[in-house]
Backbone as JSON, one array per atom type, in Angstrom:
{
  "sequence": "XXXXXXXXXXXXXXXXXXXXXXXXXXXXXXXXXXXXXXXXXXXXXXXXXXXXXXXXXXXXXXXXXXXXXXXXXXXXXXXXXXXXXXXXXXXXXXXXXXXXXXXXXXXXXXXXXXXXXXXXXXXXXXXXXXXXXXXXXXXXXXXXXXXXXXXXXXXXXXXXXXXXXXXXXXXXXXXX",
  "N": [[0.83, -1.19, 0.0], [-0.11, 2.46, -0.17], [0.41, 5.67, 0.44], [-1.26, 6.48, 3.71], [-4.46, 7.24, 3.08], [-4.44, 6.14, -0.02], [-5.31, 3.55, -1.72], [-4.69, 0.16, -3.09], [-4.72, -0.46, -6.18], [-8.04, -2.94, -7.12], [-6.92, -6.55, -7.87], [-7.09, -9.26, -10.84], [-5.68, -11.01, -9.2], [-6.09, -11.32, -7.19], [-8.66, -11.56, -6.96], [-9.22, -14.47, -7.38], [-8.0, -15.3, -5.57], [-9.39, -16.12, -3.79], [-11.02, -18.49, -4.59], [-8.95, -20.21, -4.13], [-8.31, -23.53, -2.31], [-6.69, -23.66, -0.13], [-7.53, -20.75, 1.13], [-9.74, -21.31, 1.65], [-9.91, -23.25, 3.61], [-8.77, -21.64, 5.68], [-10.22, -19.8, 6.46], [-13.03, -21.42, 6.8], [-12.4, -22.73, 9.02], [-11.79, -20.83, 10.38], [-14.84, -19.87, 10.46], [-15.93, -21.53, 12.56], [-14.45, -21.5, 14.5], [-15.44, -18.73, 15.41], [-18.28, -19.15, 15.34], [-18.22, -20.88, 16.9], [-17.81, -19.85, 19.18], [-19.75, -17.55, 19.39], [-22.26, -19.16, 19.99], [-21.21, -20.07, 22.7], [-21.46, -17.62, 24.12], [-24.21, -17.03, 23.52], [-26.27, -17.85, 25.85], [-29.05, -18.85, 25.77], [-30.18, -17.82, 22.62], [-33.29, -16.05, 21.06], [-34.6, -17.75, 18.7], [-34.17, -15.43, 16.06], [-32.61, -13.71, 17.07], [-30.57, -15.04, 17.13], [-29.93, -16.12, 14.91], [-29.42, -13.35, 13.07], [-26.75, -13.06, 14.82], [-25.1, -15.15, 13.9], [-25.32, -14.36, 11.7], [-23.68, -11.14, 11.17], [-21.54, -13.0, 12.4], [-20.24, -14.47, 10.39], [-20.14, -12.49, 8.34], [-18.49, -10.95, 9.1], [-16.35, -12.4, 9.56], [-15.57, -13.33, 7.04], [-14.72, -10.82, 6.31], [-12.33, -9.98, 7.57], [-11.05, -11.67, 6.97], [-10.84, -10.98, 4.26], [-8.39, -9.38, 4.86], [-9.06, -6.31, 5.52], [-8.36, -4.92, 2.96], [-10.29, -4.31, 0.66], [-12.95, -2.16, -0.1], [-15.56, -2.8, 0.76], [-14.95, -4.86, 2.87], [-13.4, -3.13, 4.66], [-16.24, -1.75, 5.13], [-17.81, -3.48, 6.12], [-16.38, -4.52, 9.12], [-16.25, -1.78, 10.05], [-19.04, -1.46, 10.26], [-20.77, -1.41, 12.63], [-20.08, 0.93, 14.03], [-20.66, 2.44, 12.04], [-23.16, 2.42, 12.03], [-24.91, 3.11, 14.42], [-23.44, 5.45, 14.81], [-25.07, 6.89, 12.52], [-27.75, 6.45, 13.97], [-27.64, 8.47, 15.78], [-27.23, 10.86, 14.61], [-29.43, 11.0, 13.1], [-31.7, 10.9, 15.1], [-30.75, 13.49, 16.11], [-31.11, 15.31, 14.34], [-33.81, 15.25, 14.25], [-34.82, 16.12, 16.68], [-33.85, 19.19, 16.3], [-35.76, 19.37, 14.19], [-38.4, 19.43, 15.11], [-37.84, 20.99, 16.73], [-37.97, 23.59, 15.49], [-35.52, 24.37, 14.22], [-34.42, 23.86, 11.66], [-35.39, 24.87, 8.34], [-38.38, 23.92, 6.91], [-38.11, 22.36, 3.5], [-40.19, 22.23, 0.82], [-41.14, 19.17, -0.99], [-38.77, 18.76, -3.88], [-39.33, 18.23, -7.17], [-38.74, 15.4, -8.48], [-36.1, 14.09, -10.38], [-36.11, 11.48, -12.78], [-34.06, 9.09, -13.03], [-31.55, 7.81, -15.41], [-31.77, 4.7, -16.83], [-29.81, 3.32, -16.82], [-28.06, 4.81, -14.62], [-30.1, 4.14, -12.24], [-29.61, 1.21, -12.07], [-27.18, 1.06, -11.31], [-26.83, 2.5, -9.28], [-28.3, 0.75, -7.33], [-26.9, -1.58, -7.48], [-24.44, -0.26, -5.91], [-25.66, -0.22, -3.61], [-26.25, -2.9, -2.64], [-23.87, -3.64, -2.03], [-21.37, -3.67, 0.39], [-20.52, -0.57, 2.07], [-19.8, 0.96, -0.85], [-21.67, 3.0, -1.6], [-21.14, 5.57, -2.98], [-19.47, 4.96, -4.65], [-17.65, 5.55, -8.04], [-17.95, 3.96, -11.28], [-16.49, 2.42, -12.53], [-15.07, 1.7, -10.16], [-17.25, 0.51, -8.87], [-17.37, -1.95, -10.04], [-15.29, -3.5, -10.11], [-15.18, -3.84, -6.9], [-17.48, -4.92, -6.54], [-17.14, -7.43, -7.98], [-15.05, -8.89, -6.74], [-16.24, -8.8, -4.4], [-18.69, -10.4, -5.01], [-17.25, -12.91, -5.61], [-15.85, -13.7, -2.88], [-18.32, -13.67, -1.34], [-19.2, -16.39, -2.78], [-17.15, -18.07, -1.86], [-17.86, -18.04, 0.79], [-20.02, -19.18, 0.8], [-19.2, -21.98, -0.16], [-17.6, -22.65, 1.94], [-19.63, -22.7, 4.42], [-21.2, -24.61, 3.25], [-19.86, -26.74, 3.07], [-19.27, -27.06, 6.16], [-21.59, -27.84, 7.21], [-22.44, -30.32, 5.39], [-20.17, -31.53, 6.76], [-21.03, -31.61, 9.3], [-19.97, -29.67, 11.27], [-21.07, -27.42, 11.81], [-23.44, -28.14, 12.79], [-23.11, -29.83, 15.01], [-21.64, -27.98, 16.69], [-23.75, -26.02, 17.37], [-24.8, -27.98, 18.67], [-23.59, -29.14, 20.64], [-21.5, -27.1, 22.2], [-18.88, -27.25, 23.53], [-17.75, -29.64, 22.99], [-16.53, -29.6, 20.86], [-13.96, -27.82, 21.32]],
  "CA": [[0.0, 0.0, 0.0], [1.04, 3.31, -0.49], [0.02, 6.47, 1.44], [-2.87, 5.76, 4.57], [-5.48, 7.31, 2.61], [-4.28, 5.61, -0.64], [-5.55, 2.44, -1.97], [-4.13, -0.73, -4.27], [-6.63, -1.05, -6.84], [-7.82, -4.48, -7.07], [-6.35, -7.31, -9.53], [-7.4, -10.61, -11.21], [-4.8, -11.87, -8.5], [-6.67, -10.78, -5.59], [-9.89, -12.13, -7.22], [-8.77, -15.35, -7.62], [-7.29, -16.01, -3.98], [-11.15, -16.59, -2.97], [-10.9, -19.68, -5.17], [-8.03, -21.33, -3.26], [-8.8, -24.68, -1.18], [-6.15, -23.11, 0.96], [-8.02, -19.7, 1.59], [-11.44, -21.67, 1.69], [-9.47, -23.99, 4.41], [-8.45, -20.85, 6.56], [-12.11, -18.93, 6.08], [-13.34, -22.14, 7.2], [-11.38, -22.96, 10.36], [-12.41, -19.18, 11.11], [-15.73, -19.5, 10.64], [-16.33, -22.65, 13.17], [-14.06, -20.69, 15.86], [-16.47, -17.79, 15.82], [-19.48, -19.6, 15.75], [-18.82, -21.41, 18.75], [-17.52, -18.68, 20.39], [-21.56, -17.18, 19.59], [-22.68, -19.97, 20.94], [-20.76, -20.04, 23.86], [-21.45, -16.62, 24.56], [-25.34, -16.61, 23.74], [-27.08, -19.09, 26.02], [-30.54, -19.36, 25.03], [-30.96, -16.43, 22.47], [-34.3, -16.14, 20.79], [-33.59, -17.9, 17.1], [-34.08, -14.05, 15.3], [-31.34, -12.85, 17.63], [-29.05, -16.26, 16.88], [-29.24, -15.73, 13.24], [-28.32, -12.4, 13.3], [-25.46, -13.22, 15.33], [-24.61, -15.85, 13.23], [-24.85, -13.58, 9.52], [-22.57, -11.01, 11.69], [-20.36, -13.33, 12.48], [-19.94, -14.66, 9.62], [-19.87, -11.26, 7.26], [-17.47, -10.06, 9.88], [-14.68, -13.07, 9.54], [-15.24, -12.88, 5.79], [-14.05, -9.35, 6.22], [-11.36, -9.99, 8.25], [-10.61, -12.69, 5.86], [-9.98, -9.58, 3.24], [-7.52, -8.31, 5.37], [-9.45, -5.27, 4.83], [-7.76, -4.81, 1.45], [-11.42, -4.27, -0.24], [-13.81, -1.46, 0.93], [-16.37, -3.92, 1.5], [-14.36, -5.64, 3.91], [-13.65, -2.15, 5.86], [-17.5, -1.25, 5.82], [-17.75, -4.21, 6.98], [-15.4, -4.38, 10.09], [-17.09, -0.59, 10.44], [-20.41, -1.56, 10.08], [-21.74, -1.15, 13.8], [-20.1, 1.98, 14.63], [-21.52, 3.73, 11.38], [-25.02, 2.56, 12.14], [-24.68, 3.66, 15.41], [-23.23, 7.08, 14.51], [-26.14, 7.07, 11.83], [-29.1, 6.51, 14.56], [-27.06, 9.28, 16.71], [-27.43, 11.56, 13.63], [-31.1, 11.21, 12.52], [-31.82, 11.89, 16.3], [-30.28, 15.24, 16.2], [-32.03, 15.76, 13.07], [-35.1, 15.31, 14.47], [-34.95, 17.1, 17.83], [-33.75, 20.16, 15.48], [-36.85, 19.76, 12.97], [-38.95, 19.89, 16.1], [-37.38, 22.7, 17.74], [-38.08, 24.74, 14.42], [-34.57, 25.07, 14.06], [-34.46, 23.83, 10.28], [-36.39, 25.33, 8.01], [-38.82, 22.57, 5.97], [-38.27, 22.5, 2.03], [-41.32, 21.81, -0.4], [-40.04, 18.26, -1.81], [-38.5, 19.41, -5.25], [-39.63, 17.51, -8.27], [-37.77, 14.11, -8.33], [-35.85, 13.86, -11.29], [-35.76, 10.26, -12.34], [-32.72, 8.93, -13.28], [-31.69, 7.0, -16.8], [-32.63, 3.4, -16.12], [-28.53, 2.37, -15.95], [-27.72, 4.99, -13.07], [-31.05, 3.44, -11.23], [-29.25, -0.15, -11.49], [-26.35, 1.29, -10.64], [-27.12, 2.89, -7.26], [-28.99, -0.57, -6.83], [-25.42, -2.08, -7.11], [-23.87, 0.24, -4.88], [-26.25, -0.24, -2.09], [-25.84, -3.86, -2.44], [-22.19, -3.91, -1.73], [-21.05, -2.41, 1.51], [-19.53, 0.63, 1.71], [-20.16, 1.37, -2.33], [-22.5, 4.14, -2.1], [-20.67, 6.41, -3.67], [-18.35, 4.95, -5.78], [-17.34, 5.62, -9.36], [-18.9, 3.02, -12.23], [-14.98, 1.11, -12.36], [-14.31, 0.83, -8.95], [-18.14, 0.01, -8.18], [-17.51, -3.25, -10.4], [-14.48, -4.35, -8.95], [-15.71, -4.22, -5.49], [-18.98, -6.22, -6.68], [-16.73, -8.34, -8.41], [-14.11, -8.96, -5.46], [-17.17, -9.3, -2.89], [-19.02, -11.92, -5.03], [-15.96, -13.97, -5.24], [-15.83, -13.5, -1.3], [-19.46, -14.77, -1.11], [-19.5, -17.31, -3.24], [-16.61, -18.92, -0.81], [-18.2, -18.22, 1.69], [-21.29, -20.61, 0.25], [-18.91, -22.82, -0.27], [-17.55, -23.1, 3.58], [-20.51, -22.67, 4.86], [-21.86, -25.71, 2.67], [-18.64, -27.51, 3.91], [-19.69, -27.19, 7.56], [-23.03, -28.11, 7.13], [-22.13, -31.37, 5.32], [-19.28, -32.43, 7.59], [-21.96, -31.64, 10.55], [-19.12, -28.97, 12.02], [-22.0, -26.11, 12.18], [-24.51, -28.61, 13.82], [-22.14, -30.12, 16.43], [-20.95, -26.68, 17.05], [-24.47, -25.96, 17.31], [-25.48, -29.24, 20.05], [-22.57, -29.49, 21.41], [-20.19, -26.37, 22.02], [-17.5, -27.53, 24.37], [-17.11, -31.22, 22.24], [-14.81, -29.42, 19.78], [-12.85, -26.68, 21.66]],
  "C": [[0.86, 1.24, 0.0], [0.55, 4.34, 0.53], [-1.04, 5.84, 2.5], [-3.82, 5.86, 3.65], [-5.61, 6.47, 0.96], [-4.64, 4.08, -0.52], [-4.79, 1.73, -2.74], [-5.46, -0.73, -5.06], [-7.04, -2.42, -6.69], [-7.39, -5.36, -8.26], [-7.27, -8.41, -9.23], [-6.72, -11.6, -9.93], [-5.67, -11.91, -7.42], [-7.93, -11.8, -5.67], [-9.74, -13.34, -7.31], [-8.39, -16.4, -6.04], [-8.82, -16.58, -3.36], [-11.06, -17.95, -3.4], [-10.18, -20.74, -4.57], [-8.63, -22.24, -2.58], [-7.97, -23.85, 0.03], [-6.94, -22.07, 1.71], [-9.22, -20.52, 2.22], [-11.17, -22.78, 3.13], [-9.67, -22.89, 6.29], [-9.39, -20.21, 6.76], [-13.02, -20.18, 6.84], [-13.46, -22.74, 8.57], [-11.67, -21.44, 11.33], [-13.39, -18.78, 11.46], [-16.02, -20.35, 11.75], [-15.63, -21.91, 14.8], [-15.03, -19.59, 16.32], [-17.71, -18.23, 15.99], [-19.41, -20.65, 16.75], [-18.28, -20.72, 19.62], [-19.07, -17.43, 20.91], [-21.53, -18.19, 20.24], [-22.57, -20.46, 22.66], [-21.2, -18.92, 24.57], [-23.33, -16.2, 24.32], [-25.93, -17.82, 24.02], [-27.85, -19.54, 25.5], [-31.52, -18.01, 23.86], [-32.4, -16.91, 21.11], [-33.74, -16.68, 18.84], [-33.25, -16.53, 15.86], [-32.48, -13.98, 15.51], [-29.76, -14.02, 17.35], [-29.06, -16.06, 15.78], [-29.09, -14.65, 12.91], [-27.03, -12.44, 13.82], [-24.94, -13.94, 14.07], [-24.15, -15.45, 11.71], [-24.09, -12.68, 10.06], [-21.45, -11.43, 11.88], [-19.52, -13.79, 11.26], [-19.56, -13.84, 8.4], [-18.63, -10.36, 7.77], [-15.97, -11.11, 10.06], [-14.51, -13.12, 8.04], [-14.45, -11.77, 5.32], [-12.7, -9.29, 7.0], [-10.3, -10.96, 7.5], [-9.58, -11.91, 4.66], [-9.13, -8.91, 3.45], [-7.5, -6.6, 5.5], [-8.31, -4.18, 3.74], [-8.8, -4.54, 0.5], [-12.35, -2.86, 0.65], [-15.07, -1.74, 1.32], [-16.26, -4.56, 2.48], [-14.3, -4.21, 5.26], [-14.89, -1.85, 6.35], [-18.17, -2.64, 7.01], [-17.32, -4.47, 8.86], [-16.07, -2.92, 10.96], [-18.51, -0.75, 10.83], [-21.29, -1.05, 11.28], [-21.54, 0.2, 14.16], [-20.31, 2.79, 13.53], [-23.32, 3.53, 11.73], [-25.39, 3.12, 13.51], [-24.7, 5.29, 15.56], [-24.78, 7.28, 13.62], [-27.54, 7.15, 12.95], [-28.81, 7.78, 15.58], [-27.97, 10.52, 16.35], [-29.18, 11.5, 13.34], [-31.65, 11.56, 14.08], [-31.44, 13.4, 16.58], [-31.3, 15.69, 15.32], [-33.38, 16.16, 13.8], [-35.61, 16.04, 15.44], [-34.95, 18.7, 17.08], [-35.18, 20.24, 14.86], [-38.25, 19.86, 14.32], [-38.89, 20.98, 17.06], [-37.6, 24.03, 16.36], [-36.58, 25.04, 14.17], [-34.26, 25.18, 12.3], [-35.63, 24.27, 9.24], [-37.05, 24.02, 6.83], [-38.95, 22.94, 4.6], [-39.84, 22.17, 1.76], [-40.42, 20.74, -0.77], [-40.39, 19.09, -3.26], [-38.73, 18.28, -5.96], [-38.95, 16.47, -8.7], [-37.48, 14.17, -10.46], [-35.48, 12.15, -11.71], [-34.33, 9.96, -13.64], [-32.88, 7.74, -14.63], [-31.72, 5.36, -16.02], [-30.46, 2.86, -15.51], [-28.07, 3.03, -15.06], [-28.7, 4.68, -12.08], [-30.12, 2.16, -10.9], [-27.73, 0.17, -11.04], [-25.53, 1.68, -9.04], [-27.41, 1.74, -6.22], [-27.99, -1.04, -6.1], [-25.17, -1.46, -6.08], [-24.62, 0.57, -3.23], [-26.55, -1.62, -1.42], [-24.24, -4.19, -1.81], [-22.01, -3.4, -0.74], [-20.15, -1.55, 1.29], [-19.27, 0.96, 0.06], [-21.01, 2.03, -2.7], [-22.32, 4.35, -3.22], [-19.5, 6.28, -4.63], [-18.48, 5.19, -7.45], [-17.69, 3.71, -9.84], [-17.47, 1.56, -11.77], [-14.96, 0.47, -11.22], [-15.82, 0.31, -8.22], [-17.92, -1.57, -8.58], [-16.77, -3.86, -9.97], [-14.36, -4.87, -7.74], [-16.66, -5.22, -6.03], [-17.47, -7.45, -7.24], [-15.78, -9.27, -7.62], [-15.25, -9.9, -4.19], [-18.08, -10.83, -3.59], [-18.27, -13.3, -5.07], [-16.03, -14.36, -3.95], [-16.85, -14.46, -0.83], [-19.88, -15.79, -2.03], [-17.85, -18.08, -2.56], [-16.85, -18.83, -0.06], [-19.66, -19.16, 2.1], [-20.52, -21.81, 0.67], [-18.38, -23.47, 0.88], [-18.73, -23.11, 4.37], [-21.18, -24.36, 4.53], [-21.1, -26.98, 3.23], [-18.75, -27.82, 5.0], [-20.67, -27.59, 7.72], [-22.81, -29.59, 6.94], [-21.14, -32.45, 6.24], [-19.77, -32.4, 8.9], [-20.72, -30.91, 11.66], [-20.33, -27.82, 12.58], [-23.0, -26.85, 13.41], [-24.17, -29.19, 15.05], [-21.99, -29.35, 17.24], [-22.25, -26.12, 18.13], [-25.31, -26.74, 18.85], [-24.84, -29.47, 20.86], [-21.49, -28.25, 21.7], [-18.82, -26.28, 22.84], [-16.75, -29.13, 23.69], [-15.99, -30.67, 21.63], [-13.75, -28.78, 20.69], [-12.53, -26.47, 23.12]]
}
């Protein structure tokens, strides 16, 4: 890497490492540590609140997986303390628009957008952290992150079959 605020762009090389048995070994071995470390740590939680944990944990060792080297992987890793800051923020907002402090527009006339910056925004609100990116670097991220999750199918599918998730699952002191 080069400056802090500087990025690598991404390569074919990068995209590719998702593919590895090796990576898909170590992603694997990562995911089974964290999910019985949930488990360990949420006695009896209501099944909502366990599968949330569980797509957390799992979107959050994927990302850690990326070495956050992707900015999917950082929003990731970020994720709680912008939504956080975000519910902070629309609270202020709102105390303000109640105190009269802001003054209220007329909504202005929605301009609608050509149909490929609609699927474009789509994209970038699919991806984390890809609001606002430019067309190039929106595809490379998508293209980077579906790599990402489509090994992370594939460990996932891995644990399932070798009955590591459901053990993990009935049993969480047998393995570890």
């Amino acid at each position: 890497m080069g400056d802090a605020g500087e990025m690598e762009p991404l390569t074919s090389l990068d995209q590719s490492r998702w593919r590895t048995n090796t990576e898909q070994q170590i992603y694997s071995s990562k995911i089974l540590e964290a999910l019985r470390h949930v488990r360990r740590s949420n006695d009896s939680p209501s099944p909502v609140i366990a599968g949330r944990a569980v797509r957390e944990t799992v979107d959050r060792v994927l990302a850690v997986t990326a070495k956050g080297r992707s900015r999917w992987s950082r929003a990731i890793l970020t994720g709680r303390l912008s939504l956080r800051l975000s519910q902070i923020n629309k609270k202020h907002k709102k105390a303000k628009l109640k105190n009269g402090n802001i003054k209220s527009k007329k909504p202005a006339a929605k301009k609608r957008l050509p149909a490929l910056q609609r699927k474009v925004r789509v994209l970038g609100g699919l991806v984390p952290g890809c609001q606002k990116l430019p067309f190039p670097n929106l595809l490379e991220e998508t293209t980077d992150y579906i790599s990402a999750l489509e090994m992370q199918i594939r460990a996932m599918t891995g644990l399932l079959s070798a009955g590591g998730a459901g053990s993990v699952a009935a049993h969480p002191d047998r393995h570890g």
